[in-house]
C-alpha positions in Angstrom: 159.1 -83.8 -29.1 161.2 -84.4 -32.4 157.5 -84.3 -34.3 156.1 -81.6 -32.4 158.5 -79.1 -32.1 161.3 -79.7 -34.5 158.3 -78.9 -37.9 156.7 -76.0 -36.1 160.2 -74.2 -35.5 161.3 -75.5 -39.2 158.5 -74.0 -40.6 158.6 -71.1 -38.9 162.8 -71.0 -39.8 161.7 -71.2 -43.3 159.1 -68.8 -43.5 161.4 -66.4 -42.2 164.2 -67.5 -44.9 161.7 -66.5 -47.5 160.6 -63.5 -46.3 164.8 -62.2 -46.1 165.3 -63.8 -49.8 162.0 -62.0 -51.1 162.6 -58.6 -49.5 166.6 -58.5 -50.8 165.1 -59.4 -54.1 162.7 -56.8 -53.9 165.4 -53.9 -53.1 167.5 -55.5 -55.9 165.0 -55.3 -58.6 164.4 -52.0 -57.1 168.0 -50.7 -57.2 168.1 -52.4 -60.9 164.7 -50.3 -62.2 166.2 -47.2 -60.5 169.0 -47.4 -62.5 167.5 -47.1 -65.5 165.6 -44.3 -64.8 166.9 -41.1 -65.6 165.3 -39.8 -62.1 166.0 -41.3 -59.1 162.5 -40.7 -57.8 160.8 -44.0 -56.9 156.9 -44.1 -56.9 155.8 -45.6 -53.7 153.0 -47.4 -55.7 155.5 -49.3 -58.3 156.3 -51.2 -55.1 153.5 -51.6 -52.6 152.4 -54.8 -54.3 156.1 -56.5 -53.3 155.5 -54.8 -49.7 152.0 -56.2 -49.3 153.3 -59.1 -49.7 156.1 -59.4 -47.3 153.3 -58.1 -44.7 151.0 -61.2 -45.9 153.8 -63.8 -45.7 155.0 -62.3 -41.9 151.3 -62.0 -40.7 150.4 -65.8 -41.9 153.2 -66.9 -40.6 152.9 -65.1 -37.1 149.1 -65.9 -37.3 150.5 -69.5 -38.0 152.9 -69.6 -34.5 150.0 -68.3 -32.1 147.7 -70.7 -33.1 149.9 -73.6 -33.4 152.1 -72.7 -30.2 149.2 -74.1 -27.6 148.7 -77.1 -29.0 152.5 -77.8 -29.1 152.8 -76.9 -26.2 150.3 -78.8 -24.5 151.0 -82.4 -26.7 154.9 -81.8 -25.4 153.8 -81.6 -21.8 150.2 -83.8 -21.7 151.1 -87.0 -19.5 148.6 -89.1 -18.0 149.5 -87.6 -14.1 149.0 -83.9 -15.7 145.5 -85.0 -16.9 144.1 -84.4 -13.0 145.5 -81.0 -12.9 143.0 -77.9 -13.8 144.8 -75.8 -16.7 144.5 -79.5 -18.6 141.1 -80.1 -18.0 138.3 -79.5 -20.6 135.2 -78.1 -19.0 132.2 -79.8 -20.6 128.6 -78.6 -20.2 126.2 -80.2 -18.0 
């Protein structure tokens, strides 16, 4: 379980660190640039690049946890006495 589980929710901990860390740097630089404008008027195209990001980091990485969730969930439970049971078994043409 330690080698299953433990990397998938690590990874999935991190990717989430670095999404927080990227989108409070984001809103800082943002704060900083609006600072030295004399308007306060942002331009939602000086920042959809940073915001198309954050959207490509959270989608991998919820992409990543659907696909990887089966299999980690089946190799925690697969024993040798589940193996008889239906939702285990692989159905293999003729």
């Amino acid at each position: 379980m330690v080698f299953k589980v433990a990397p998938t929710i690590l990874l999935a901990g991190f990717n989430l660190r670095i999404m927080v860390v990227y989108r409070r740097s984001c809103e800082r630089r943002r704060r900083m640039t609006l600072s030295r404008t004399v308007s306060n008027d942002e331009d939602p195209r000086t920042f959809a690049e940073e915001r198309r990001l954050v959207l490509l980091l959270g989608s991998t990485s919820i992409l990543f946890l659907v696909c990887v969730s089966p299999m980690v969930i089946l190799n925690v439970t697969l024993r040798e006495s589940n193996l008889s049971h239906y939702p285990y078994q692989v159905i293999v043409p003729g």
